[in-house]
TIRO-884848 format. One record per residue (C-alpha): residue in three letters; x, y, z; residue number from 1. Coordinates in nm, 4 decimals, always signed. Layout:
N
 residu     east    north       up num
    ALA        X        Y        Z NUM
...
//
This chain:
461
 residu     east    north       up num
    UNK  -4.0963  +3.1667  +7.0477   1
    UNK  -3.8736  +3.0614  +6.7407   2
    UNK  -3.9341  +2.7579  +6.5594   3
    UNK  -3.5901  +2.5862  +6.6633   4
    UNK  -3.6854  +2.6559  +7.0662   5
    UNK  -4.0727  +2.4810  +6.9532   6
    UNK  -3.8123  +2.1378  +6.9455   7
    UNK  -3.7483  +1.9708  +7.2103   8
    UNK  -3.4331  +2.1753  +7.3415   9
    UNK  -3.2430  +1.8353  +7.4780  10
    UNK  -3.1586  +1.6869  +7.1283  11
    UNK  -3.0064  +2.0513  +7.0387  12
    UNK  -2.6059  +2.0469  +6.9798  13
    UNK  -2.6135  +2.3750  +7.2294  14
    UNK  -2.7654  +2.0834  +7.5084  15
    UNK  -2.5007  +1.7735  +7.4439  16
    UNK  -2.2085  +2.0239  +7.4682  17
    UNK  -2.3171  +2.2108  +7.7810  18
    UNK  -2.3938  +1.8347  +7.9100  19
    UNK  -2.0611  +1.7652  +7.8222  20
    UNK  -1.8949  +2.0401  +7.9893  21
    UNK  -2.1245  +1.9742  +8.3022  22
    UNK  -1.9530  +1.5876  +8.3303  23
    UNK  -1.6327  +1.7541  +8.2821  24
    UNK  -1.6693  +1.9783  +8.5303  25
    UNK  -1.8412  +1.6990  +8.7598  26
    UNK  -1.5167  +1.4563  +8.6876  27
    UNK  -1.2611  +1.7563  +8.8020  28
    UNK  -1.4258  +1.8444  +9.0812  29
    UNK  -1.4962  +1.4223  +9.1760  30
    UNK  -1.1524  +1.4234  +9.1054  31
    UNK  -1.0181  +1.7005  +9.3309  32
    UNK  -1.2127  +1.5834  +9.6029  33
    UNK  -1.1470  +1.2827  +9.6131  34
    UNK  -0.8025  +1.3188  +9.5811  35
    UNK  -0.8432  +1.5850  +9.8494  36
    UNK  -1.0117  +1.3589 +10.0984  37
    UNK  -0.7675  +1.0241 +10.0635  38
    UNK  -0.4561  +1.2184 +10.1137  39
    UNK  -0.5684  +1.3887 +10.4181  40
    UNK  -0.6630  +0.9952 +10.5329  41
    UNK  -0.3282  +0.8817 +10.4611  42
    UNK  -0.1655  +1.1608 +10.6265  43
    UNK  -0.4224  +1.1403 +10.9474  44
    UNK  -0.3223  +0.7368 +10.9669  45
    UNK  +0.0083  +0.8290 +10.8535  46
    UNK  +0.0219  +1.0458 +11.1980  47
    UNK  -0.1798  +0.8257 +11.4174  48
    UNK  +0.0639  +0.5759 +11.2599  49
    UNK  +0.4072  +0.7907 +11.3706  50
    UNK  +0.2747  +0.8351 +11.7430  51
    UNK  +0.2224  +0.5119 +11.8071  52
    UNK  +0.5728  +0.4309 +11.6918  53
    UNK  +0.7238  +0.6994 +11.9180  54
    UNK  +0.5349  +0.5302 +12.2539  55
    UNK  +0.6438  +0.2241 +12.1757  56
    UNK  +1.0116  +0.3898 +12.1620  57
    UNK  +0.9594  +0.5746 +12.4497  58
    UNK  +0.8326  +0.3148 +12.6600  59
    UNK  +1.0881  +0.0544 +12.5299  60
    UNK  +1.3239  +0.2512 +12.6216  61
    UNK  +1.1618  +0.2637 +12.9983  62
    UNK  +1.2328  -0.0706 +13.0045  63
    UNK  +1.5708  -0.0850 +12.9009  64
    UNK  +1.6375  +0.1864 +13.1648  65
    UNK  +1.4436  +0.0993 +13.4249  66
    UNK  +1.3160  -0.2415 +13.3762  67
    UNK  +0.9691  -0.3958 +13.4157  68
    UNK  +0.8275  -0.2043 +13.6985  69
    UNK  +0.9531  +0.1461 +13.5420  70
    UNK  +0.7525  +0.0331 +13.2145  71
    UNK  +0.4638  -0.0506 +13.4076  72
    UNK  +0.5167  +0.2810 +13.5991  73
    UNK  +0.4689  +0.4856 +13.3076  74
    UNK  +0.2230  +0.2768 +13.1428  75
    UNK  -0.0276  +0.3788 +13.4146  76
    UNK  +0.0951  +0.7753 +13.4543  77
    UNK  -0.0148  +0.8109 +13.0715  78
    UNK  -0.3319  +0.6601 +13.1926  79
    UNK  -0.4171  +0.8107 +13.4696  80
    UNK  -0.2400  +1.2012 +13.4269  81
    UNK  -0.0971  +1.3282 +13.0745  82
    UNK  -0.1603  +1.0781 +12.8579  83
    UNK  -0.3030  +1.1267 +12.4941  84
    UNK  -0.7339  +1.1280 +12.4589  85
    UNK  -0.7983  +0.7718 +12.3100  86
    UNK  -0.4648  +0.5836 +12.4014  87
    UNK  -0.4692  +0.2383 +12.4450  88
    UNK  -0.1936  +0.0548 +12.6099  89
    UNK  -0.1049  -0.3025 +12.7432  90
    UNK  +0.1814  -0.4722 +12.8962  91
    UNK  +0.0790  -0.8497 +12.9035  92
    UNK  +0.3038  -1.1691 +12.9641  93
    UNK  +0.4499  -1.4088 +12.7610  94
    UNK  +0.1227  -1.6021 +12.7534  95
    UNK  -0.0432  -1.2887 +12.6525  96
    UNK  -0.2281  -1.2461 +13.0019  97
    UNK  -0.2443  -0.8394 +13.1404  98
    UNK  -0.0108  -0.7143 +13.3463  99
    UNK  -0.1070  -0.3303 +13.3278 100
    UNK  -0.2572  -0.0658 +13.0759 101
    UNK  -0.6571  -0.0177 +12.9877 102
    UNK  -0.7773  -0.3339 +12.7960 103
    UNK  -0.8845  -0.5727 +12.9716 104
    UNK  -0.8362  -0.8703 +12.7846 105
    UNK  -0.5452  -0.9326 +12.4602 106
    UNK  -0.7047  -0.8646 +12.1741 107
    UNK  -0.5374  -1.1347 +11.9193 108
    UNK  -0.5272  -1.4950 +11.9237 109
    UNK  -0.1764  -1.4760 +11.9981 110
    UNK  +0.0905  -1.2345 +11.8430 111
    UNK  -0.0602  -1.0360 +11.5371 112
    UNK  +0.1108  -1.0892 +11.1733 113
    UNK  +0.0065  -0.7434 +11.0720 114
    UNK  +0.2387  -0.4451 +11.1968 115
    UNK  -0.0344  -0.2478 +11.2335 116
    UNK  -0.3521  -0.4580 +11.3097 117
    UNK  -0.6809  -0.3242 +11.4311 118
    UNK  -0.9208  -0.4646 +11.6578 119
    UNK  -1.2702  -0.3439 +11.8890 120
    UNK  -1.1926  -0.3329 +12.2352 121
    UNK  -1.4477  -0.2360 +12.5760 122
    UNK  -1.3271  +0.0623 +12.7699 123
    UNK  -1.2893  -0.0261 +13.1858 124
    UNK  -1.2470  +0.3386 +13.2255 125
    UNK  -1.4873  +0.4550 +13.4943 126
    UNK  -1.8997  +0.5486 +13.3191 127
    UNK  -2.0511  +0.3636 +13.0661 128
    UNK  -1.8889  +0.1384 +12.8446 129
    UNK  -1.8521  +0.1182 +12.5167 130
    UNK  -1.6869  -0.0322 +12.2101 131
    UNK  -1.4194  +0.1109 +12.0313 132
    UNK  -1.2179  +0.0651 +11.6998 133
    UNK  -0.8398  +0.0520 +11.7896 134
    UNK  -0.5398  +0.0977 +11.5272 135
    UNK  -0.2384  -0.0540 +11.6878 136
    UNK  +0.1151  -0.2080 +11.7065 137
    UNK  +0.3039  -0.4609 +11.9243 138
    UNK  +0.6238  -0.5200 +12.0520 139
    UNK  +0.7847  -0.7988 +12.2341 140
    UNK  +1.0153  -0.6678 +12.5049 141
    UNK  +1.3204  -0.8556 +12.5829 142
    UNK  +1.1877  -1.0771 +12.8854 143
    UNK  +0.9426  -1.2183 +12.6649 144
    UNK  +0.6210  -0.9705 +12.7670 145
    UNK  +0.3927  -0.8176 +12.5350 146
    UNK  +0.4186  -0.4563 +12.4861 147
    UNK  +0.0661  -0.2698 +12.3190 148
    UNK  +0.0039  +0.0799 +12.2422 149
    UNK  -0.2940  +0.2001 +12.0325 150
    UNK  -0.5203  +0.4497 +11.9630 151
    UNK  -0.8933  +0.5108 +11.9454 152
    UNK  -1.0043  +0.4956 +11.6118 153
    UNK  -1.3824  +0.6687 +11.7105 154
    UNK  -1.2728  +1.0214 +11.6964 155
    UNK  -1.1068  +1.0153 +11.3827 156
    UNK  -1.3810  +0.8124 +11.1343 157
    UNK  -1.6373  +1.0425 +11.2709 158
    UNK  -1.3950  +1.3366 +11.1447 159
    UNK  -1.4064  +1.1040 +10.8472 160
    UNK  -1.7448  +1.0795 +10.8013 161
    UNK  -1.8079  +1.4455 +10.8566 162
    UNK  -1.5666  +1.5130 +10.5756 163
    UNK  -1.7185  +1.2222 +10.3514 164
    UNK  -2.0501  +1.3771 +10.3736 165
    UNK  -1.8735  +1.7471 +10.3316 166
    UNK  -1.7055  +1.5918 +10.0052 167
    UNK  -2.0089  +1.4410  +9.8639 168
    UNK  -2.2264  +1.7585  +9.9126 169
    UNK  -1.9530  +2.0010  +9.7462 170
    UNK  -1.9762  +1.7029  +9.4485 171
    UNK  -2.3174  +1.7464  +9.4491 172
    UNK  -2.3815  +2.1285  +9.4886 173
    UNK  -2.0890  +2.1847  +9.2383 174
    UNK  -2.2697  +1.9246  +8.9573 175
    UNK  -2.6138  +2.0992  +9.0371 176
    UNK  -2.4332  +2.4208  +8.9881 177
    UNK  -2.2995  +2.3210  +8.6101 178
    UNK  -2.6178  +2.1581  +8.5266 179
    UNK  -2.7922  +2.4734  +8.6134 180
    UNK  -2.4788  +2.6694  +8.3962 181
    UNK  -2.4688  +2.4935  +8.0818 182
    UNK  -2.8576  +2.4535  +8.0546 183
    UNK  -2.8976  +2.8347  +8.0777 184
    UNK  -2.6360  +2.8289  +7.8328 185
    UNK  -2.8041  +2.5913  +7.6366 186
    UNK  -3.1587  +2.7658  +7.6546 187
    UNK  -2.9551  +3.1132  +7.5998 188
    UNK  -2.8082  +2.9353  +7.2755 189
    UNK  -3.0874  +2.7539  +7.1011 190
    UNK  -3.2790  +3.0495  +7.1451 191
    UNK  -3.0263  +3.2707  +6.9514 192
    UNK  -3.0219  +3.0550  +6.6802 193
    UNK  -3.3813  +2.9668  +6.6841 194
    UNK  -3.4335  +3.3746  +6.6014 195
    UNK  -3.1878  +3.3511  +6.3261 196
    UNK  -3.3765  +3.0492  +6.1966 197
    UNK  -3.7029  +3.1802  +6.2250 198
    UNK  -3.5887  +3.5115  +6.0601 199
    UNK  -3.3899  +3.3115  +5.8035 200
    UNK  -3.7349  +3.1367  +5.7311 201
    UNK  -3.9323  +3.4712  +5.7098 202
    UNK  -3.6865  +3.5915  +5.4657 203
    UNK  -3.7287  +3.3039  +5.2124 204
    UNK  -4.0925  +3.3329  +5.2709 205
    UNK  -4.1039  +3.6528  +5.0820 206
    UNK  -4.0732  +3.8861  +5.3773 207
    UNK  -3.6989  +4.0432  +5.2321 208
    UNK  -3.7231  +4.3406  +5.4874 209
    UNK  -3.6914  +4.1181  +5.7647 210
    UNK  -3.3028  +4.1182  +5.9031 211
    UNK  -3.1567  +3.8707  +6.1787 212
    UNK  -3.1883  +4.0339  +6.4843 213
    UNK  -2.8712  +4.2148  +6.7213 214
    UNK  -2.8346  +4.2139  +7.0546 215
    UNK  -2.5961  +4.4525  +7.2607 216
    UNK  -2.3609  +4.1758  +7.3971 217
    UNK  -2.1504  +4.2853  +7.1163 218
    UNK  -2.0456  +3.8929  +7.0882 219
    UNK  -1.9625  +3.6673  +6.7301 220
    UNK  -2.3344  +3.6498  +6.7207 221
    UNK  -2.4134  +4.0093  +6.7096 222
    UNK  -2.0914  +4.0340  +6.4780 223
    UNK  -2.2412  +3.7156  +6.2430 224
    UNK  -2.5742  +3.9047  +6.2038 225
    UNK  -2.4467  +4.2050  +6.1568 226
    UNK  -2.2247  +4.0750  +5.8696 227
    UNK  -2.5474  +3.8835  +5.7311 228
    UNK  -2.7693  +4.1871  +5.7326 229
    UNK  -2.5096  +4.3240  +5.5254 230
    UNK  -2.5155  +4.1188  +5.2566 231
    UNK  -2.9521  +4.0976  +5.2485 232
    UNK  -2.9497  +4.4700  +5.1589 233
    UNK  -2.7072  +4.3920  +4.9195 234
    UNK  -2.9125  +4.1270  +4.7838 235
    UNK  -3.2384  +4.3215  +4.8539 236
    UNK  -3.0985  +4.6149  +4.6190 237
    UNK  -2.9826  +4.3800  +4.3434 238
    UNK  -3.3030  +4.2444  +4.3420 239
    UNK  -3.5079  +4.5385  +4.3242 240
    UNK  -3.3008  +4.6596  +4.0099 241
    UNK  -3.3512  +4.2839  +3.8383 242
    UNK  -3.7204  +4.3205  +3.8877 243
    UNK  -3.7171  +4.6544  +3.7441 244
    UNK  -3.5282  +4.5792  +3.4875 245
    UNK  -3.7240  +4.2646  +3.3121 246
    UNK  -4.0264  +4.4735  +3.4305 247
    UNK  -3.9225  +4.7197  +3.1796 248
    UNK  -3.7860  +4.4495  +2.9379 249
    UNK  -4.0893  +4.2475  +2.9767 250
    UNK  -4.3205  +4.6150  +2.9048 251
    UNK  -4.0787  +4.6869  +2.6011 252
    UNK  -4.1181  +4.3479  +2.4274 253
    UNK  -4.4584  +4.2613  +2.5002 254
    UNK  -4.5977  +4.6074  +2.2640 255
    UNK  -4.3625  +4.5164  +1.9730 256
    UNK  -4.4448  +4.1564  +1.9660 257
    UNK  -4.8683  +4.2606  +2.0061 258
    UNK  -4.7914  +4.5317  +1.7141 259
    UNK  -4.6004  +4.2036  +1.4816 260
    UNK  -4.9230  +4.0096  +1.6181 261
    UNK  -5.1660  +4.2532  +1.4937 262
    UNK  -5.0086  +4.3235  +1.1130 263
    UNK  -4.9259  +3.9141  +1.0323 264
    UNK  -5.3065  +3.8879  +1.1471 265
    UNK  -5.4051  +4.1836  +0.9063 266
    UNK  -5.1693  +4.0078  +0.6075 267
    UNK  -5.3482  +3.7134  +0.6582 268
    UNK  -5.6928  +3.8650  +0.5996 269
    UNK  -5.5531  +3.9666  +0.2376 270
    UNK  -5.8424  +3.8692  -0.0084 271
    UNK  -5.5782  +3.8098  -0.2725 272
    UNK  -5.2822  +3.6754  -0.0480 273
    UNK  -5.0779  +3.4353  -0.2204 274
    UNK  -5.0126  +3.1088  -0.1090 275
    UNK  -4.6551  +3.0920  -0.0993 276
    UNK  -4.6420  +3.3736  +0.1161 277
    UNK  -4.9560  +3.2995  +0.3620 278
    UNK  -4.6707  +2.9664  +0.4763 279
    UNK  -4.3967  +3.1665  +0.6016 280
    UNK  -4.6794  +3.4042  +0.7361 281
    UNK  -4.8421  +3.1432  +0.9417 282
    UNK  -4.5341  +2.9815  +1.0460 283
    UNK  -4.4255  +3.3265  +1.1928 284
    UNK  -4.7476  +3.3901  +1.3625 285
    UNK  -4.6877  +3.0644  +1.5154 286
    UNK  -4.3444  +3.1713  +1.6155 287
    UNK  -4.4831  +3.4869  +1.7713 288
    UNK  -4.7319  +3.2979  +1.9828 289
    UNK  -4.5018  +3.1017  +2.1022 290
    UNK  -4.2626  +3.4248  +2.2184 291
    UNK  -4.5658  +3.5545  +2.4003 292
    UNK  -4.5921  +3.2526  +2.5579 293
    UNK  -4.2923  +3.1880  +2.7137 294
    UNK  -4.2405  +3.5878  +2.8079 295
    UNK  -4.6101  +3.5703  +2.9832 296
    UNK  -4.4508  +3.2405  +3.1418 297
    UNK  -4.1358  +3.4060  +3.2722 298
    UNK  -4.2894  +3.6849  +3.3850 299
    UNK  -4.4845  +3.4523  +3.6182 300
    UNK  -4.2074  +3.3001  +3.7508 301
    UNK  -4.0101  +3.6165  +3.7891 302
    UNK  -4.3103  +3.7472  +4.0065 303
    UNK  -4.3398  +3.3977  +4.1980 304
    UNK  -3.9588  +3.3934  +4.2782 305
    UNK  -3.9486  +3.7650  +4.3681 306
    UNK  -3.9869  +3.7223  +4.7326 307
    UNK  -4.3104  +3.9156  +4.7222 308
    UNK  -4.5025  +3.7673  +4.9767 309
    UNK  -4.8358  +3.5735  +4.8566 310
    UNK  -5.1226  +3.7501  +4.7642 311
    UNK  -5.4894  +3.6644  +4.8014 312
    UNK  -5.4359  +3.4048  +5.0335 313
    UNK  -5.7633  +3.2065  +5.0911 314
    UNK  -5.8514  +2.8397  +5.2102 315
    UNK  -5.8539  +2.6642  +4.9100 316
    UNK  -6.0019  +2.3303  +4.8892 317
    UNK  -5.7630  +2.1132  +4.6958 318
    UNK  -5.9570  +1.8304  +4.5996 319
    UNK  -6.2240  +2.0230  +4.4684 320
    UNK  -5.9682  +2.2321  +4.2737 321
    UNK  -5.8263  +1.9415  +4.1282 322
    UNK  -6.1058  +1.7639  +4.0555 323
    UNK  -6.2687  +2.1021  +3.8731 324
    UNK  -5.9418  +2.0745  +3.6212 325
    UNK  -5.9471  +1.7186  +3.5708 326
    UNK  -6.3268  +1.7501  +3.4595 327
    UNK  -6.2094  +2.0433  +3.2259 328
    UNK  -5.9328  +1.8492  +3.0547 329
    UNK  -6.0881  +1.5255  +3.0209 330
    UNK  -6.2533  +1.5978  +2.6594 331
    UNK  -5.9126  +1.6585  +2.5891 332
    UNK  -5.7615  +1.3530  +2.7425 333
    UNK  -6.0608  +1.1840  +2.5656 334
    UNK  -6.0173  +1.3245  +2.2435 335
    UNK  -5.6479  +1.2146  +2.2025 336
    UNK  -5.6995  +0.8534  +2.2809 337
    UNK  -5.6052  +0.9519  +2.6997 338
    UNK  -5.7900  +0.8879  +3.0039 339
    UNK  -5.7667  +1.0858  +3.3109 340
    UNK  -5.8904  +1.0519  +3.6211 341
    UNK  -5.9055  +1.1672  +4.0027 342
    UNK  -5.8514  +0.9768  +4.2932 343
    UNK  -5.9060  +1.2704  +4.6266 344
    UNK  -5.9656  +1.3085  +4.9807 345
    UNK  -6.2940  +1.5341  +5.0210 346
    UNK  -6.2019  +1.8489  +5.2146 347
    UNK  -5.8371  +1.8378  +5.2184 348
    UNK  -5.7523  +2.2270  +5.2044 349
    UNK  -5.4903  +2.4526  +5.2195 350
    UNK  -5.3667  +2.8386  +5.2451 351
    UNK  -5.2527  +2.9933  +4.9368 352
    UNK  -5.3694  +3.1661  +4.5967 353
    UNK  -5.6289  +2.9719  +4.4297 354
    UNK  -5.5371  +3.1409  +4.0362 355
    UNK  -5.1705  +3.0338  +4.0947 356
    UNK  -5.2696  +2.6716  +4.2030 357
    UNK  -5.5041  +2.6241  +3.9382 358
    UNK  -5.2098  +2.7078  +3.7422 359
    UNK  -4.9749  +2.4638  +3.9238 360
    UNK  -5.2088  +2.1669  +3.8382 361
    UNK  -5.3107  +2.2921  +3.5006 362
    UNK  -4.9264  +2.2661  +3.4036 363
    UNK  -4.8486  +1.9360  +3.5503 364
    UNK  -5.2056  +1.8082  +3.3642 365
    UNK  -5.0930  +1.9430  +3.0232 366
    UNK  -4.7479  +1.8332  +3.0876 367
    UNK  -4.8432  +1.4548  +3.1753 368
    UNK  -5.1228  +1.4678  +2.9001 369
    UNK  -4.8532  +1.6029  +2.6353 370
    UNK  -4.5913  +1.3370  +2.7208 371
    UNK  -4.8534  +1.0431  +2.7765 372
    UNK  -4.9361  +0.8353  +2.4080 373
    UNK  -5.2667  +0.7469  +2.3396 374
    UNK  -5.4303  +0.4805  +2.5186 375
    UNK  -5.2230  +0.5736  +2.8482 376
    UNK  -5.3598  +0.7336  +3.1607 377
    UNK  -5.3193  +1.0205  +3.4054 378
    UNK  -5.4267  +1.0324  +3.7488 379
    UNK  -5.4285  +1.2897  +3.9874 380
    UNK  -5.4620  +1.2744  +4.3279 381
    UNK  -5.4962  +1.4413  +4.6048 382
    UNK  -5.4854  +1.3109  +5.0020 383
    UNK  -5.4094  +1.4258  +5.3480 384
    UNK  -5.0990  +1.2573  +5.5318 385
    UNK  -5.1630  +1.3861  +5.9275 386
    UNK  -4.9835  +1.7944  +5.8578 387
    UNK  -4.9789  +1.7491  +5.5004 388
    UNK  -5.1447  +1.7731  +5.2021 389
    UNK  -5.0147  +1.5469  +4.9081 390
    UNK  -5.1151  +1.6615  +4.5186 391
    UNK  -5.0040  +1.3765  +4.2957 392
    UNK  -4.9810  +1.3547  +3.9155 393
    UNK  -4.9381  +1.0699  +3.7973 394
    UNK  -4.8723  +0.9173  +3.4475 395
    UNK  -4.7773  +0.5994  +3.2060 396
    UNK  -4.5509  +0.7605  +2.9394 397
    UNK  -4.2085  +0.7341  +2.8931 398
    UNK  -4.1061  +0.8814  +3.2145 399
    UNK  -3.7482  +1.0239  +3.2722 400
    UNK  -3.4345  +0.9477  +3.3626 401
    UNK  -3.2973  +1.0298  +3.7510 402
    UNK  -3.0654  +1.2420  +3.6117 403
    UNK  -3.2869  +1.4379  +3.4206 404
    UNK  -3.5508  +1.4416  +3.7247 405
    UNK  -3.2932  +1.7359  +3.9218 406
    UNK  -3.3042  +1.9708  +3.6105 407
    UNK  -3.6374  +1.9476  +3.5260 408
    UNK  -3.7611  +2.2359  +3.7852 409
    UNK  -3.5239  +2.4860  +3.6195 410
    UNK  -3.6191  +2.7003  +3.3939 411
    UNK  -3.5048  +2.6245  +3.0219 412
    UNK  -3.3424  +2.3082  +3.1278 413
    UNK  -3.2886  +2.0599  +2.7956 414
    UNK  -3.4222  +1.7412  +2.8867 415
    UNK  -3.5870  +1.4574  +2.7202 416
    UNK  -3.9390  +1.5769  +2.7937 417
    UNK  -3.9201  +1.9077  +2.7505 418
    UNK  -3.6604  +1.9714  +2.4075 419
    UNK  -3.9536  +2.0278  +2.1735 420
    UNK  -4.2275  +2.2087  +2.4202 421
    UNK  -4.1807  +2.4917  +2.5977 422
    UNK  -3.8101  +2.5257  +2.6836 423
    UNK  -3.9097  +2.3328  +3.0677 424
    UNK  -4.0979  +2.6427  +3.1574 425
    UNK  -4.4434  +2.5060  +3.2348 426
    UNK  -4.2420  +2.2366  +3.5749 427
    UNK  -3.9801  +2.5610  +3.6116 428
    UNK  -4.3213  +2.7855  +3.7246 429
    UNK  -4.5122  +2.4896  +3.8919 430
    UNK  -4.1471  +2.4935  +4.1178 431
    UNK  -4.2033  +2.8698  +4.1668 432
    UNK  -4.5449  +2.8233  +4.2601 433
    UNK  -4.4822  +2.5586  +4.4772 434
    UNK  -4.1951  +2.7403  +4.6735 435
    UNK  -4.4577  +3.0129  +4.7284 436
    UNK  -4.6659  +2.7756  +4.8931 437
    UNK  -4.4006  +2.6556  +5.1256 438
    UNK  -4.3607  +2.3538  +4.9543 439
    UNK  -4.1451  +2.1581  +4.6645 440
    UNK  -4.1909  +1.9922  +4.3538 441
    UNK  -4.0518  +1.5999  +4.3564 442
    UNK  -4.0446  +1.4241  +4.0780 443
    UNK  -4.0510  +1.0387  +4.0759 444
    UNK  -4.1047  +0.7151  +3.8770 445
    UNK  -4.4686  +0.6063  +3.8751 446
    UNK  -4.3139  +0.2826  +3.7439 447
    UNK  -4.3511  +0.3080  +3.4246 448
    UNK  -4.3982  +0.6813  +3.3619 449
    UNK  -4.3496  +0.9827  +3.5981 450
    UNK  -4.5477  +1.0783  +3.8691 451
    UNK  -4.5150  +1.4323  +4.0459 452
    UNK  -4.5354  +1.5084  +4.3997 453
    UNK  -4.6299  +1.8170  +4.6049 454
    UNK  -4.6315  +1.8380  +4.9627 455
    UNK  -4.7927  +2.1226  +5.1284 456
    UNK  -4.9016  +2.1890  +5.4567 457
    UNK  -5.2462  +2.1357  +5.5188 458
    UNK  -5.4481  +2.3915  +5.6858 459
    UNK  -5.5959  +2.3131  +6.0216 460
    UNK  -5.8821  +2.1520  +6.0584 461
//
């Protein structure tokens, strides 16, 4: 499983935009729908709505034809032979009592001021009775009766319902259908680029062989790693011929410099050397050292930035490593007016190569002691913050300016601290080492002074 799938997959980007698409999807379909199920209301009630009109036409025109007893006449053929299932009609007087149809009683308190009013009426058609929701319109015939045709309302809200429930289970299946989409899309996603990531994170852990991986969907991520790949051999090759190249520098110089060694040695031990030659001697000897020095020190860095993965890795117990160096430097610290101390956790250990961080704390010791006047103090430290591992050096020199801070881990950098030393080699290879490690150098005010920080992970306990 890759290291970006280990985190929790709902704050992922892949996760809000397949949530997104799922509401838009969930909003077109609400949306169709719904639109879906008002107009066919409007045009069942605009239908229910255009027959009752036509009755009342057709029987007003009974009247006007055939007068009161032909109205009446037809009135109770519709009810008793052809008429429509659920029709309601009602010829009452001018004080609203019934003269013929099947309601039993008027339904308004007086005439209605709707035009299409609805009302609940009981059926006096022969079995059991029942109640009834009634859409409706009136008309007042010329002699002064009441003419009232509606229909049953029960049919059509149960086809109402039905399509209701019909619309809100195609919402629902349809959102539990993009849910289920975009989070396999999602999970498909993060995973993708939780390989890359992970193989990204292999790479710059030393393991250069390692390329991001290719699937056969042929899609912009096969096409993205394929172009990526390209360029690590690329970089793999030019690598390999840098390293073989200052390996064969670094062979050619160091015999010349250890043959310039050995003879200034040898025309030092003249019995009869004169003096104002043995200066310049010494001064070049001096000179020399200081060559080897810095070539030994590149050549460290060069092998702790190769990418080679780390070798020898053992627990090492930090605070006992640090406290080991601290005892070894404090006749030093002693001796030039200095104190040093340690301040550690017991048993906070890590993985890594004990030589190298010997080295790491040896350099940040002799840098702090170098750059700290007498009477000041250096502490180290080490402690364990819950997956971490914390080495602190701390110091009450001069310090160093922010800006100065960010160039300090590269290697010959000209800053205040380093101008007359050695070039800013000795923080450049602590940063090497520390990268190794999986971790960082951070350099900070210790307020007054400077006080540097590494943070690596701790090993399990």
């Amino acid at each position: 499983m890759s290291r970006v799938w280990r985190r929790d997959l709902f704050h992922t980007t892949a996760f809000r935009m397949s949530m997104g698409y799922t509401l838009l999807v969930t909003l077109a379909v609400g949306v169709t729908l719904g639109s879906t199920y008002l107009l066919t209301q409007s045009i069942v009630r605009g239908n229910i709505d255009l027959i009752i009109d036509t009755e009342l036409d057709s029987l007003e025109n009974q009247y006007l034809r055939r007068g009161l007893p032909g109205v009446t006449n037809e009135i109770n053929v519709r009810i008793d032979s052809w008429g429509r299932i659920g029709a309601v009609y009602m010829l009452a007087s001018p004080t609203f009592e019934r003269l013929a149809g099947n309601v039993t009683n008027w339904p308004f308190d007086g005439a209605p001021a709707e035009r299409w009013p609805e009302f609940r009426i009981e059926s006096i058609e022969s079995g059991p009775r029942s109640v009834h929701p009634v859409r409706a319109a009136v008309r007042r015939l010329p002699n002064g009766d009441w003419l009232l045709v509606g229909t049953d309302l029960s049919q059509d809200r149960r086809y109402a319902q039905i399509f209701r429930t019909a619309t809100l289970w195609g919402l629902g299946l349809s959102v539990l259908a993009a849910a289920v989409a975009g989070f396999a899309f999602s999970f498909r996603l993060t995973r993708r680029v939780g390989d890359v990531t992970d193989t990204c994170v292999r790479i710059m852990a030393g393991e250069l062989g390692r390329r991001l991986p290719v699937g056969r969907a042929s899609d912009e991520f096969d096409a993205l790693a394929v172009s990526v790949n390209r360029v690590l051999d690329r970089l793999e090759e030019q690598t390999r011929t840098l390293r073989v190249t200052f390996d064969s520098v670094a062979h050619d110089l160091r015999a010349p410099l250890h043959r310039l060694r050995a003879r200034m040695d040898a025309t030092l031990r003249l019995p009869r050397l004169e003096p104002a030659l043995r200066e310049p001697v010494e001064a070049s000897l001096k000179e020399v050292d200081r060559l080897q020095r810095t070539l030994a020190t590149l050549l460290q860095i060069a092998l702790a930035e190769s990418g080679a993965p780390l070798a020898s890795v053992v627990s090492v117990d930090l605070s006992e490593l640090a406290g080991e160096l601290v005892e070894l430097f404090e006749p030093v610290a002693r001796a030039q007016g200095q104190t040093l101390t340690a301040s550690t956790d017991p048993g906070v250990t890590i993985e890594g190569n004990r030589q190298l961080l010997a080295q790491l704390i040896t350099n940040l010791v002799e840098n702090a002691l170098k750059y700290t006047p007498a009477g000041g103090r250096v502490e180290v430290g080490v402690q364990r913050r819950d997956a971490l591992a914390r080495l602190t050096v701390g110091d009450n020199g001069p310090g160093m300016p922010p800006a100065e801070r960010a160039l300090a881990g590269q290697p010959f950098a000209r800053i205040g601290r380093s101008a007359d030393g050695d070039g800013g080699l000795g923080l450049s290879l602590v940063s090497a080492i520390a990268r190794l490690h999986g971790a960082q150098l951070k350099l900070e005010s210790n307020e007054p002074g400077l006080r540097a920080v590494v943070d690596f992970r701790a090993a399990a306990v």
